[in-house]
C-alpha positions as semicolon CSV with decimal commas, in nm:
position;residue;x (nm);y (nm);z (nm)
1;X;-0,973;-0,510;-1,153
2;X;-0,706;-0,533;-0,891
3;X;-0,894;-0,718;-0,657
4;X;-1,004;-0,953;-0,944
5;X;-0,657;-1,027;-1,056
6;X;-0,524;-1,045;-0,653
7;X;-0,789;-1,282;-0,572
8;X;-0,628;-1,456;-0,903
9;X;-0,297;-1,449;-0,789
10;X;-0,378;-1,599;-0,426
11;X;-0,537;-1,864;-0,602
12;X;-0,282;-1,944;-0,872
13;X;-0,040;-2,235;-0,766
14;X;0,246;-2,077;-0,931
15;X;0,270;-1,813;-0,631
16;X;0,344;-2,084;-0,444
17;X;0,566;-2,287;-0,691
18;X;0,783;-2,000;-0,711
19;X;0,751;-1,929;-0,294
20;X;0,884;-2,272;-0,277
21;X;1,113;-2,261;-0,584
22;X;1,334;-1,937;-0,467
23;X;1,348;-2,147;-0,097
24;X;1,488;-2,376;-0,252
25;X;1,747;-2,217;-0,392
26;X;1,849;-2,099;-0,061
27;X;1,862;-2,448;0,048
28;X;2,090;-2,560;-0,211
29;X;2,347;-2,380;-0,071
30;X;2,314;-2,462;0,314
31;X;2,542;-2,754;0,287
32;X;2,769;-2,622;0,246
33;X;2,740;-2,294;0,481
34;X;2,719;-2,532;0,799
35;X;3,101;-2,453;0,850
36;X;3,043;-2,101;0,790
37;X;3,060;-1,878;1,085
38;X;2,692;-1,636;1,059
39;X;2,385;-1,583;0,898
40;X;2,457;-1,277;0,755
41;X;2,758;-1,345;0,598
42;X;2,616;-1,615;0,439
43;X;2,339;-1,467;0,315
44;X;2,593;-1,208;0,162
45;X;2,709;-1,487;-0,034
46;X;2,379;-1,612;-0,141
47;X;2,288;-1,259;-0,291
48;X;2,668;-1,160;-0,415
49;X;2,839;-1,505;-0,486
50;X;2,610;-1,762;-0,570
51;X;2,484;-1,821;-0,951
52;X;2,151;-2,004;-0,881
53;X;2,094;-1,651;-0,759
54;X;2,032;-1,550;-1,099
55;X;1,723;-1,821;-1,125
56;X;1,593;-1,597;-0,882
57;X;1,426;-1,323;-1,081
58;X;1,240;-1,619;-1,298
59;X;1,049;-1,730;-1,006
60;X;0,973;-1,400;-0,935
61;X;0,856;-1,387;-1,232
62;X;0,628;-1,721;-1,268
63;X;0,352;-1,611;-1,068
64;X;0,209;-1,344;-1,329
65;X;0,452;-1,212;-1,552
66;X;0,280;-1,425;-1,780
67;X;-0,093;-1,317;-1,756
68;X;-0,089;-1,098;-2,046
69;X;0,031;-1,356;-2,276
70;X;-0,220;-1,628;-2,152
71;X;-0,521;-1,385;-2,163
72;X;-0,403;-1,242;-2,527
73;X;-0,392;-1,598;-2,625
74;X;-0,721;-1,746;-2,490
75;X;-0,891;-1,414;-2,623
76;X;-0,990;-1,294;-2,282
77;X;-0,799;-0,931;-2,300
78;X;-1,046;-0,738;-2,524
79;X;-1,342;-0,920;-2,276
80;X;-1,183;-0,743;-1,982
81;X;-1,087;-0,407;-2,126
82;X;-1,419;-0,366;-2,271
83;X;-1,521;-0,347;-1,890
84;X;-1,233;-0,108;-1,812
85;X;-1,017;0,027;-1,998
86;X;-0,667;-0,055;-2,134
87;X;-0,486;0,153;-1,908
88;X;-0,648;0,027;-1,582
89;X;-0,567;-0,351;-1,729
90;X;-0,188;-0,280;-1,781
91;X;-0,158;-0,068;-1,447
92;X;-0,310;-0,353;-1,298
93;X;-0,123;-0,626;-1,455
94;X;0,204;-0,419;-1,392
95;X;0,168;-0,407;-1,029
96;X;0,037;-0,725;-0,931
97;X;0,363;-0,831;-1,185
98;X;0,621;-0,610;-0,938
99;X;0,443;-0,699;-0,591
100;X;0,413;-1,061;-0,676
101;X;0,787;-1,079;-0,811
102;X;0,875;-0,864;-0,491
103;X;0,721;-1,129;-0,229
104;X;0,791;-1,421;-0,390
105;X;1,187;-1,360;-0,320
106;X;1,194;-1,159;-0,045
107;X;1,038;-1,387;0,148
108;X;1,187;-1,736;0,166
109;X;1,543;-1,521;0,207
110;X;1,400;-1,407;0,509
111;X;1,247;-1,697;0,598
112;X;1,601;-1,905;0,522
113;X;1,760;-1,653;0,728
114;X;1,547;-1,694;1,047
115;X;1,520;-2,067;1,019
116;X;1,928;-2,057;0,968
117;X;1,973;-1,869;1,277
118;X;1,871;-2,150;1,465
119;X;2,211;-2,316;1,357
120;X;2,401;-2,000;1,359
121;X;2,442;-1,698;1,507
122;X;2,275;-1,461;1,335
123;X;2,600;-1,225;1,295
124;X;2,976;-1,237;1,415
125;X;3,311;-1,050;1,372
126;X;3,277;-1,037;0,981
127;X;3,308;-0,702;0,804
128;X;2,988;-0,596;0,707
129;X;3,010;-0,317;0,438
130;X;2,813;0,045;0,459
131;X;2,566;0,185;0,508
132;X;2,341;-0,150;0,648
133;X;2,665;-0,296;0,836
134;X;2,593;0,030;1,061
135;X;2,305;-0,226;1,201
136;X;2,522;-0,483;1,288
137;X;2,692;-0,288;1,534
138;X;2,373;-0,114;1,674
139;X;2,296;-0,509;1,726
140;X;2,047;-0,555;1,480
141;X;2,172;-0,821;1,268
142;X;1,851;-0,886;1,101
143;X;1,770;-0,550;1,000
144;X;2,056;-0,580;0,780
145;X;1,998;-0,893;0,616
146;X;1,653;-0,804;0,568
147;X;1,736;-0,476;0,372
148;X;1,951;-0,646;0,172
149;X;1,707;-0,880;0,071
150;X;1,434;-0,645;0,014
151;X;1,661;-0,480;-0,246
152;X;1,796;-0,789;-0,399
153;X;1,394;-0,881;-0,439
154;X;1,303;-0,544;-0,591
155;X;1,547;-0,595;-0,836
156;X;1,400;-0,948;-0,887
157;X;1,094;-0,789;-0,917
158;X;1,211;-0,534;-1,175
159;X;1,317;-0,811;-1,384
160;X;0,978;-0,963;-1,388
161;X;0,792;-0,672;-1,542
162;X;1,042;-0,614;-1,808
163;X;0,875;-1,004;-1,865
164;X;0,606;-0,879;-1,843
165;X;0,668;-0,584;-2,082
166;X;0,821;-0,795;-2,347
167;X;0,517;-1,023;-2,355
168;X;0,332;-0,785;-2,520
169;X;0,608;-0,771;-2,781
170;X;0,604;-1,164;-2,812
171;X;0,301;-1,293;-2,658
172;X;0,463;-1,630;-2,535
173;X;0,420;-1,705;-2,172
174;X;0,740;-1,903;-2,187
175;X;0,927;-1,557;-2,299
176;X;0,789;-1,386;-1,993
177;X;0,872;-1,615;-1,751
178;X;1,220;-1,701;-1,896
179;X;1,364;-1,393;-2,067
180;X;1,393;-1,199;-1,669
181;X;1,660;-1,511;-1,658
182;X;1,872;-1,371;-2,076
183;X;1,791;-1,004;-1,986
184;X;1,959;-0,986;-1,657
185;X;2,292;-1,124;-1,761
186;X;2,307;-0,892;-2,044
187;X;2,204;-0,599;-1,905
188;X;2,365;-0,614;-1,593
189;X;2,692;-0,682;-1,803
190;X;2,607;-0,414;-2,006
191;X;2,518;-0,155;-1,682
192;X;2,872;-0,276;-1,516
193;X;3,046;0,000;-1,767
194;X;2,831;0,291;-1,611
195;X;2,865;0,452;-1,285
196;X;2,794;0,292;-0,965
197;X;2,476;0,473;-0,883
198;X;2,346;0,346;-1,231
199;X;2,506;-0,018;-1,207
200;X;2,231;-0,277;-1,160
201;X;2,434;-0,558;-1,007
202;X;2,576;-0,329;-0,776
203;X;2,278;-0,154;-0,649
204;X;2,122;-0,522;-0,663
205;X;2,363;-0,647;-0,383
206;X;2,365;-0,314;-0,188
207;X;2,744;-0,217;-0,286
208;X;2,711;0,142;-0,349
209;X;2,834;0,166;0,029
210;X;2,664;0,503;0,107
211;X;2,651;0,675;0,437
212;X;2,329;0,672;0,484
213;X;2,134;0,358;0,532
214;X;1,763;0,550;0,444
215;X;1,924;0,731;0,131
216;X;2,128;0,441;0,007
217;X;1,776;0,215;0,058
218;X;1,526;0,452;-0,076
219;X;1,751;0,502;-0,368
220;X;1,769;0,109;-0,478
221;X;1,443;0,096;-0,417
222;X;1,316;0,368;-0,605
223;X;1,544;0,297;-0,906
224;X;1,438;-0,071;-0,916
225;X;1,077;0,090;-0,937
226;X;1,215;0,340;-1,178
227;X;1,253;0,087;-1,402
228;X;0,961;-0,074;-1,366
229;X;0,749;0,208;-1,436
230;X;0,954;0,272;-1,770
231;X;0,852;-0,062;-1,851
232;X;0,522;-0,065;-1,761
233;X;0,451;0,244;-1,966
234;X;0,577;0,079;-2,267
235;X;0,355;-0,243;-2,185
236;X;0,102;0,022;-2,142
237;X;0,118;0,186;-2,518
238;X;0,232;-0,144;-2,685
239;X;-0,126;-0,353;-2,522
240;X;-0,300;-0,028;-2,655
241;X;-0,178;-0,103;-2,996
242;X;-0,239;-0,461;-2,973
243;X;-0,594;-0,365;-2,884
244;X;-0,639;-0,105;-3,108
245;X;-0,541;-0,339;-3,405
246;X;-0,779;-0,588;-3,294
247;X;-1,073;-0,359;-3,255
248;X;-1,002;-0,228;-3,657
């Protein structure tokens, strides 16, 4: 079923809708970052400053946070699970959802940031905050843009299953691809009153300022995952119900 629904996804325009779409969001802003003095710095800004940032985690989401919702509605679900199982379906719907959400962001930032550092230099005399500013001075620049990014994207992606998860609640395709967009703001305005280790937005634009670069990486990246899982699980039990009340 994987394979199935990856050979889906590689065929689906809106992988590359979304590719393009988060691109262009880094586009938008290099107007006005030709007078700025690095690539990293600006790509700081991008992540930390910028609100089209936000649009972000709905293109991470177009490319199959909606797949539940269009199969529920065209009466394809029960087909598939018959053949499987519901469990398999919603694993498999639930990573292709994270990966795809993951991708799609993480790489046009990267690819912004290597096409910018053809007009820039790729770092400069900025301050560069813990623990991935540590790369910087071991000369590699890149390394910490691109572990910034990564994070940024698995939070991106993180938004896209809880899409994904609230389809099943609302089967609208429109609510899966949008609500990432409504569910970030208030939950990250929510999470700002908690500590800084459970603080989306900061953890999102790598603020927690550890020591270690591994620990403070594996840690955003595991809780962004975290997440994901919760809300997969509850996808899981709420298709199950769905399904169950159909069968009956």
């Amino acid at each position: 079923m994987f394979r199935a629904y990856m050979y889906k996804l590689l065929r689906s325009p809106l992988l590359y809708i979304a590719f393009v779409g988060t691109f262009l969001i880094c586009l938008s802003k290099l107007t006005f970052f030709l007078n700025a003095g690095n690539v990293a710095s600006e790509v700081d800004m991008l992540l930390n400053l910028n609100g089209m940032r936000k649009i972000m985690p709905v293109f991470a989401a177009l490319p199959f946070a909606a797949n539940f919702a269009e199969e529920w509605n065209n009466d394809i679900t029960i087909s598939i699970i018959t053949r499987s199982s519901v469990t398999k379906y919603a694993v498999a719907n639930v990573l292709l959802c994270f990966v795809s959400g993951l991708v799609t962001v993480f790489i046009p930032i990267v690819l912004f940031a290597f096409g910018y550092s053809f007009l820039l230099p790729v770092s400069g005399d900025d301050y560069y905050p813990l623990p991935y500013g540590a790369f910087v001075e071991q000369g590699l620049p890149f390394l910490y843009i691109i572990c910034n990014a990564f994070v940024y994207a698995a939070c991106a992606a993180m938004w896209a299953v809880m899409g994904l998860m609230l389809s099943a609640f609302f089967v609208n395709k429109y609510a899966a691809i949008c609500s990432p967009l409504i569910a970030g703001y208030v939950i990250e305005r929510f999470a700002m009153r908690l500590p800084d280790p459970l603080n989306i937005w900061y953890i999102s634009v790598s603020n927690l300022r550890w020591n270690s670069a591994l620990g403070q990486f594996l840690y955003s990246v595991g809780f962004f995952a975290g997440i994901s899982a919760i809300c997969g699980i509850i996808f899981t039990i709420t298709v199950k119900r769905r399904v169950s009340n159909e069968i009956v």
